[in-house]
C-alpha positions as CSV (number, residue, x, y, z in Angstrom):
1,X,120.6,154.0,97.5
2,X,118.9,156.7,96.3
3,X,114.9,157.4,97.1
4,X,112.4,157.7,94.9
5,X,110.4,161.1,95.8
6,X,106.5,160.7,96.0
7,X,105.6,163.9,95.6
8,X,107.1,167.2,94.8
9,X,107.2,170.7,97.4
10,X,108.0,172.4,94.3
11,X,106.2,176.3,93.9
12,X,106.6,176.4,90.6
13,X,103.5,177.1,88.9
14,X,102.8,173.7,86.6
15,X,101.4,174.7,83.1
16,X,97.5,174.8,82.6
17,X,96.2,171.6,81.5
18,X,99.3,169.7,82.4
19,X,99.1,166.4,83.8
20,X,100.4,166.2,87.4
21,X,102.2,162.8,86.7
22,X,105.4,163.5,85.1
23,X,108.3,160.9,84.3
24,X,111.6,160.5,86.3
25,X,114.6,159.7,83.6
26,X,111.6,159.5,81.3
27,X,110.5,155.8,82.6
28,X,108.5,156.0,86.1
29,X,105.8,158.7,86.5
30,X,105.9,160.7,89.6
31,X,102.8,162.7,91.2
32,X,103.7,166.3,91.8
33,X,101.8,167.4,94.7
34,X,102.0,171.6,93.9
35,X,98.8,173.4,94.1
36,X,97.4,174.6,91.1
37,X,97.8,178.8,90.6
38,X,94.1,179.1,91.2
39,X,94.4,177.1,94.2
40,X,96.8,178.9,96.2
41,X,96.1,180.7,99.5
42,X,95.2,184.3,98.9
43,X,96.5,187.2,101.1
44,X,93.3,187.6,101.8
45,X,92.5,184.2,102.8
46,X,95.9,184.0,105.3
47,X,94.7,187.6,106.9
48,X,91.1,185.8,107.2
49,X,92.9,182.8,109.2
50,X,95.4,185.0,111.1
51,X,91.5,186.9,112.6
52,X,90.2,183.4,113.4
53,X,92.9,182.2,115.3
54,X,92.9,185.2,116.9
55,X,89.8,185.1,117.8
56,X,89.9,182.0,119.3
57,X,92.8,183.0,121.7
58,X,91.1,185.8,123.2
59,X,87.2,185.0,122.8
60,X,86.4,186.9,125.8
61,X,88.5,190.2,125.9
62,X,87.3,190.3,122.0
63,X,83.4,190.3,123.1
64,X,84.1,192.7,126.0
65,X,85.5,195.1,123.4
66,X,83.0,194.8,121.2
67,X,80.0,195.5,123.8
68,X,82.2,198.4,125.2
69,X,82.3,200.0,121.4
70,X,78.9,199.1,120.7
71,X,77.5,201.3,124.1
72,X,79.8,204.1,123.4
73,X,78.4,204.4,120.1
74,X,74.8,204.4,121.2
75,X,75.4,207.4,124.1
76,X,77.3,209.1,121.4
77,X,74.0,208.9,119.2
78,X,71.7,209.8,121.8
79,X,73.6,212.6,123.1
80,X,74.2,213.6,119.6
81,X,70.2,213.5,118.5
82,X,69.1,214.9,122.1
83,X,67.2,218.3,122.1
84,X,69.0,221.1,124.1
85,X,67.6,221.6,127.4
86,X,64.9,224.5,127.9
87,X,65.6,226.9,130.3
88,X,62.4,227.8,132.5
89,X,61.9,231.1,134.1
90,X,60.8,231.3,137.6
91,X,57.6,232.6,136.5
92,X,56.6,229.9,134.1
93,X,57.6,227.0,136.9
94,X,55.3,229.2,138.9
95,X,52.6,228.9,136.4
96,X,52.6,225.5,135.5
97,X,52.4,224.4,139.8
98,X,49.4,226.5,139.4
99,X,48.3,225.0,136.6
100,X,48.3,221.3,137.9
101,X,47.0,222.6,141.1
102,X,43.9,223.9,139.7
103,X,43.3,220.9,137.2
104,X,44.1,218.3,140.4
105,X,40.3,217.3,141.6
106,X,39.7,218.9,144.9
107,X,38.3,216.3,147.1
108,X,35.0,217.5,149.2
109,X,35.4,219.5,152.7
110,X,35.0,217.4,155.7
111,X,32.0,219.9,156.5
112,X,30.1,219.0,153.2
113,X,30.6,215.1,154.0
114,X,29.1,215.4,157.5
115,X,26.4,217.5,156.1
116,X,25.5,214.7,153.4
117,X,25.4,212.7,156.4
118,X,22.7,214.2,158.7
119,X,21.1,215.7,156.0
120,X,18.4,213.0,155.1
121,X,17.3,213.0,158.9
122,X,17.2,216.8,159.3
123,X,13.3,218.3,159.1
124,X,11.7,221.5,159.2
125,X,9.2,221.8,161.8
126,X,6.1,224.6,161.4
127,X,3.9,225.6,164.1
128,X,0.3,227.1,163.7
129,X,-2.9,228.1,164.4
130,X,-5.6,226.9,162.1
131,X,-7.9,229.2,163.4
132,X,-6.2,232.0,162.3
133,X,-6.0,233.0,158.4
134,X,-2.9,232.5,156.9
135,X,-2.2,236.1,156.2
136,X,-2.0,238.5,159.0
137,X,-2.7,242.3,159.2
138,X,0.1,244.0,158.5
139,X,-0.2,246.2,161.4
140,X,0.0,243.0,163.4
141,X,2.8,241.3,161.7
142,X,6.1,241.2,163.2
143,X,8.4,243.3,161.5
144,X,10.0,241.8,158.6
145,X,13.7,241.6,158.3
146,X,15.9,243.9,155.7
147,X,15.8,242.1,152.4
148,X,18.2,243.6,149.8
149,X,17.2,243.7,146.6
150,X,18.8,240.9,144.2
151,X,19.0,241.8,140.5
152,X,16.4,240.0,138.5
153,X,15.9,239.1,134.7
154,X,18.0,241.5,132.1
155,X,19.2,243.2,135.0
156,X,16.3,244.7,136.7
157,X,15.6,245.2,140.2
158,X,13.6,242.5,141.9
159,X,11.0,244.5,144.3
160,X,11.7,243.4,147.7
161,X,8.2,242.4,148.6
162,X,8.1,239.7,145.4
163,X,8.7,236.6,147.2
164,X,10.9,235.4,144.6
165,X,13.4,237.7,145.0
166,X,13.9,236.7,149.2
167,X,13.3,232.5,148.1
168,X,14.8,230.7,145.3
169,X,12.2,227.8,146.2
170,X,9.4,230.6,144.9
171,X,8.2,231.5,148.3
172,X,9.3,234.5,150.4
173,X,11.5,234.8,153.8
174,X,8.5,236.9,155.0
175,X,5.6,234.9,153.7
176,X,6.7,231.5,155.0
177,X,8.6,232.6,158.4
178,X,6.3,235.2,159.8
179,X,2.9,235.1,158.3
180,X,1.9,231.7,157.5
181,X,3.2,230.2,160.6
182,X,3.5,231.1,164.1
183,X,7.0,229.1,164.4
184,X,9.5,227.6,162.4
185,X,12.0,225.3,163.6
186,X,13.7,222.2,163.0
187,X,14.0,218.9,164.2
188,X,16.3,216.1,163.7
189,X,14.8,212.5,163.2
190,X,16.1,209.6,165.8
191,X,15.0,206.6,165.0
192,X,13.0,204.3,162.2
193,X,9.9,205.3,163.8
194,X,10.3,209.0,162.5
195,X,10.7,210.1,166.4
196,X,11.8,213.8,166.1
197,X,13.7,216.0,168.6
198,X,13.6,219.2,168.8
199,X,12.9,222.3,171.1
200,X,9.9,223.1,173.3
201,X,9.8,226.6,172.5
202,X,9.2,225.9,168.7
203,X,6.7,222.8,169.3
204,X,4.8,224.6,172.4
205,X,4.7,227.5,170.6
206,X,1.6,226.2,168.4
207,X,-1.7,224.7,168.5
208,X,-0.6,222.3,165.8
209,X,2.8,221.1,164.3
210,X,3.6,220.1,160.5
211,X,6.7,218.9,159.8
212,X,8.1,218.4,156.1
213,X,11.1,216.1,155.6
214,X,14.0,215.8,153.3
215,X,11.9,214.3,150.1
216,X,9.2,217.5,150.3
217,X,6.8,215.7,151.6
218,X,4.8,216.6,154.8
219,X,2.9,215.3,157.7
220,X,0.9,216.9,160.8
221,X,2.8,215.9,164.2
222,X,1.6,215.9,168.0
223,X,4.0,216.2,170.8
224,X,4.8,212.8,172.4
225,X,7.0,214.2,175.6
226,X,9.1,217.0,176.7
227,X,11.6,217.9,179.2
228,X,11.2,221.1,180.2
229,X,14.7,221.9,182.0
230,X,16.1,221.0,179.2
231,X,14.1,222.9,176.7
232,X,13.2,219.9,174.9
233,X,10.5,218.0,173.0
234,X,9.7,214.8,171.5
235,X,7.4,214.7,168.7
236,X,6.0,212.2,165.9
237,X,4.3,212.4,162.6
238,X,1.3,210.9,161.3
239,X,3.0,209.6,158.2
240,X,6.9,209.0,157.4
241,X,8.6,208.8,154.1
242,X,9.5,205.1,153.3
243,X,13.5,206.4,153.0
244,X,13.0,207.6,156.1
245,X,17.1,207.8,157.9
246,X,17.8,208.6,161.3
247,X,20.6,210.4,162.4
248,X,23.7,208.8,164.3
249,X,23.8,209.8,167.9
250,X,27.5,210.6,169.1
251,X,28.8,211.3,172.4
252,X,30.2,214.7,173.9
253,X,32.4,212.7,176.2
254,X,35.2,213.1,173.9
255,X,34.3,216.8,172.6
256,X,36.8,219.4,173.4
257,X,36.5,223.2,172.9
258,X,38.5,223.9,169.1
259,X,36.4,220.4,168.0
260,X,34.9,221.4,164.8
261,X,31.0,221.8,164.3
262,X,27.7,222.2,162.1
263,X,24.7,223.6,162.8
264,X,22.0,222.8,160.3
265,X,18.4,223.8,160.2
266,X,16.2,226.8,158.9
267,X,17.3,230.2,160.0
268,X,14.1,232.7,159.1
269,X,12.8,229.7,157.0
270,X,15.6,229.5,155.1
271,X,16.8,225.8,154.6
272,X,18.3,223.5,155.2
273,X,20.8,225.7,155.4
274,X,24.1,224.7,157.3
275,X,26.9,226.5,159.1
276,X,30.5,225.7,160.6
277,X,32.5,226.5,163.2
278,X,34.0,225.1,166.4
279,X,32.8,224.0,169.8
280,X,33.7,227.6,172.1
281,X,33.1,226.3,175.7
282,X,31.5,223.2,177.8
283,X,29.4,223.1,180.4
284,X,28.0,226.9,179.5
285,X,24.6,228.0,181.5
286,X,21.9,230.2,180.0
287,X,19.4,232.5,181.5
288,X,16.1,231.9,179.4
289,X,13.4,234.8,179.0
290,X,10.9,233.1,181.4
291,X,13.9,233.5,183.8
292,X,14.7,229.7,183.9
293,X,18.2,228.6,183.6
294,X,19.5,226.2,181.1
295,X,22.8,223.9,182.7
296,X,25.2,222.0,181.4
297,X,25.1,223.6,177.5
298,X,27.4,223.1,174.6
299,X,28.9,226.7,173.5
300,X,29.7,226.7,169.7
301,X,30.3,229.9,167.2
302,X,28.4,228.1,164.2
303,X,26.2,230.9,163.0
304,X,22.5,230.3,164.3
305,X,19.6,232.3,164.2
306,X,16.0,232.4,164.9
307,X,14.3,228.9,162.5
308,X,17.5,227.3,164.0
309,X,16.2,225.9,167.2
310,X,15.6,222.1,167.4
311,X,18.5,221.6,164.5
312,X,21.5,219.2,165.3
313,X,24.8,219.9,166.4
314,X,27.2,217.5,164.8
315,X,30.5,216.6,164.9
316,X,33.4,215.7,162.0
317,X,32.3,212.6,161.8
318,X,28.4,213.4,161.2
319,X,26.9,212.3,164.4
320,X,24.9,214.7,165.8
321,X,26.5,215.8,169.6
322,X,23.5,218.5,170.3
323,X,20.2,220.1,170.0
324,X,20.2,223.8,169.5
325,X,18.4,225.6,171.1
326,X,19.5,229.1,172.1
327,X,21.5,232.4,171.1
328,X,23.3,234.9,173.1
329,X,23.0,238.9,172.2
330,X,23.7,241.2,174.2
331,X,21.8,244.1,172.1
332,X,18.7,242.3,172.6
333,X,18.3,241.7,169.1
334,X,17.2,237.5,168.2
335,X,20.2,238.0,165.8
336,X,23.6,235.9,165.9
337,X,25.9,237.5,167.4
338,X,29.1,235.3,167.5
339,X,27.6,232.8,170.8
340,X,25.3,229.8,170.6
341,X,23.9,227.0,172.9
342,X,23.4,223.5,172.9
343,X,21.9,221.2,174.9
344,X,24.3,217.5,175.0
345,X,22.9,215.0,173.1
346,X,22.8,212.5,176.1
347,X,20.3,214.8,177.7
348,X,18.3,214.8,174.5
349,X,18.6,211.3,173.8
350,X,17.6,210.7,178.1
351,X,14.4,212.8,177.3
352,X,13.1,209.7,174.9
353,X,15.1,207.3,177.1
354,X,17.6,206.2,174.5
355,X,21.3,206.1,174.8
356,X,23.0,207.6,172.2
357,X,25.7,205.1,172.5
C-alpha cells in the first residue's frame, strides 16, 4: 500500500508567491516543507554555528588564549611606546647624591639641643664695687685684650676702641669685662627658688653681686653659703624672672673620659657663649694661686677662659655634670690653653645640701 508523503525534503527552490500545498494526481493537496530561497542557511550563518559549538567544547582553553593574546599585546605596546633609557655619567650620579644631600633637612647637632636645654637657667654674674666709678684710669686698668678690627658699614674699618666693633649687643669686650665690673662670671640656676651656683673666686671677688638672667632682666644677689675647698658659692637674687628654669642635675657616676661636653658661660664678657669637647681625665687635682689644692676635678678640653668660671658642665643629654672653675697654662697667661677643670656636680650640689639625683 502505498504511503501518502506529508511533507516534501525536496531542495528545489519553489517559485515566489507559490502556495506550499500542491496536489498529488491533481486531487489531495500536499504540504511541501522546503525552505523558502530567502530562508536558507547562509555560509555565513553555518561558519557562525560551527564557532559556537566550538566554543562551547573548549570554553576554557578558548579564554586562556584569549587572556594570553590580550597581555602580549599590551607588553608589546608598552615596550613599543617606552622612552629609551638615559645613560648617566658618573659625574652627574655624583651630582644629583649631592644634590639631595644638600636639599635633605639637616637635623640639629646633639651639642645645640643640650645647649637649648641649659640655656634658660644659665646667668651672668657681675661683681663690683659701688664705691668706685664705673670708669677706671687707664693707667690702672688691666690691660685690654687684642681686638682685631672687623670691617664696618661700606667697608670701613671699625676703630678698635668703638665698642661696637668688640660687642654686637652695642657694648665693648673692654668696657663691660674690665672697667665696669671687677668680675664677671657665671652661674647656673638650681632650683625654683633662683638658687645660683657658681664659683667663690667670682662672687668673693666683690663687694656686691648683680646677676642678669636669660630674659635681660637683672637683680642684685648676696652670697648665701660657700665651700671653700671646693671653690664654690651659693648665691640668690633679690628678684627672679617668673619663667625662671632650673637646670637638671646629672651624675658623673657614669662619665667616662671621650664622654662629650659643653661649657657655657661668658668668657671676657662675651655670652652666653658655649663650647664643646670631651671629658680628658677624672679625678684631676689643681694647685690654685693661694697655694690650696683643688681634689677630685673633672678634666675636659671645652674651650674656657677667664668670664667662664661658675658656668656648667653638661653632658649629651643636657644635665649639667660640673661647675667650672679653673684653667691650666703653663705660660702663665689666664688664656685657654687646651686643659680645663671641673668641680663634680655632687660636690656642688652637697655645698647647698641637694642631691643631684
Amino acid at each position: 500500500m502505498n504511503r501518502r508523503p506529508v511533507y516534501s525534503r525536496s531542495g528545489k527552490p519553489r517559485a515566489a508567491g507559490a502556495s506550499p500545498w500542491v496536489e498529488k494526481d491533481g486531487v489531495t493537496p500536499v504540504f511541501v516543507d522546503g525552505p523558502a530561497e530567502d530562508e536558507a542557511p547562509t555560509l555565513r550563518q553555518r561558519a557562525a554555528s560551527g564557532w559556537q559549538r566550538l566554543y562551547a567544547r573548549h570554553q576554557g582553553p578558548v579564554l586562556v588564549a584569549i587572556s594570553a593574546l590580550v597581555t602580549l599585546a599590551a607588553v608589546g605596546a608598552y615596550d613599543a611606546l617606552k622612552p629609551p633609557p638615559q645613560n648617566i655619567t658618573p659625574g652627574q650620579f655624583k651630582a644629583s647624591v649631592n644634590q639631595i644631600v644638600d636639599e635633605r633637612p639637616r637635623p640639629p647637632s646633639t651639642a645645640s639641643l643640650v645647649y637649648g636645654k641649659v640655656i634658660r637657667s644659665v646667668v651672668r654674674v657681675n661683681g663690683y664695687d659701688p664705691d668706685e666709678p664705673e670708669k677706671k684710669d687707664d693707667a690702672a686698668a688691666p690691660p685690654k685684650p687684642p681686638v682685631t678690627p672687623l670691617p664696618g658699614p661700606q667697608g670701613a674699618p671699625n676703630e678698635p676702641d668703638n665698642p661696637a666693633a668688640q660687642n654686637p649687643d652695642g657694648k665693648g669686650v673692654e668696657e663691660d669685662f674690665h672697667e665696669k665690673f671687677t668680675a664677671v662670671g657665671t652661674g647656673v640656676i638650681i632650683d625654683d627658688q633662683g638658687t645660683i651656683l657658681t664659683n667663690l673666686h667670682v662672687a668673693g671677688a666683690a663687694k656686691k653681686l648683680r646677676v642678669t638672667f636669660f630674659d635681660g632682666s637683672e637683680s642684685e644677689a648676696r652670697i648665701v653659703g660657700a665651700r671653700p675647698e671646693n671653690d664654690l658659692a651659693i648665691i640668690l637674687p633679690d628678684v627672679i624672672p617668673d619663667d625662671l628654669q632650673p637646670a637638671t642635675l646629672g651624675s658623673t657616676a657614669n662619665l667616662h673620659p671621650g664622654d662629650e661636653v659643653e661649657a657655657i658661660g661668658f668668657p671676657f664678657g662675651i655670652g652666653p657663649s658655649a663650647s664643646s669637647g670631651v671629658v680628658s681625665g677624672l679625678r684631676r687635682s689643681f694647685e690654685q694661686g693661694d697655694k690650696s689644692r683643688l681634689t677630685n676635678l673633672i678634666q675636659f678640653d671645652a674651650a674656657a677662659n677667664p668670664g667662664n668660671s661658675g658656668g656648667p658642665l653638661i653632658d649629651a643629654n643636657g644635665d649639667v655634670v660640673g661647675i667650672v672653675t679653673a684653667i691650666l697654662n703653663p705660660s702663665g697667661l689666664r688664656t685657654f690653653a687646651g686643659i680645663g677643670f671641673a668641680v663634680p656636680i655632687e660636690s656642688a650640689a652637697g655645698a647647698v645640701g641637694e642631691s643631684p639625683l
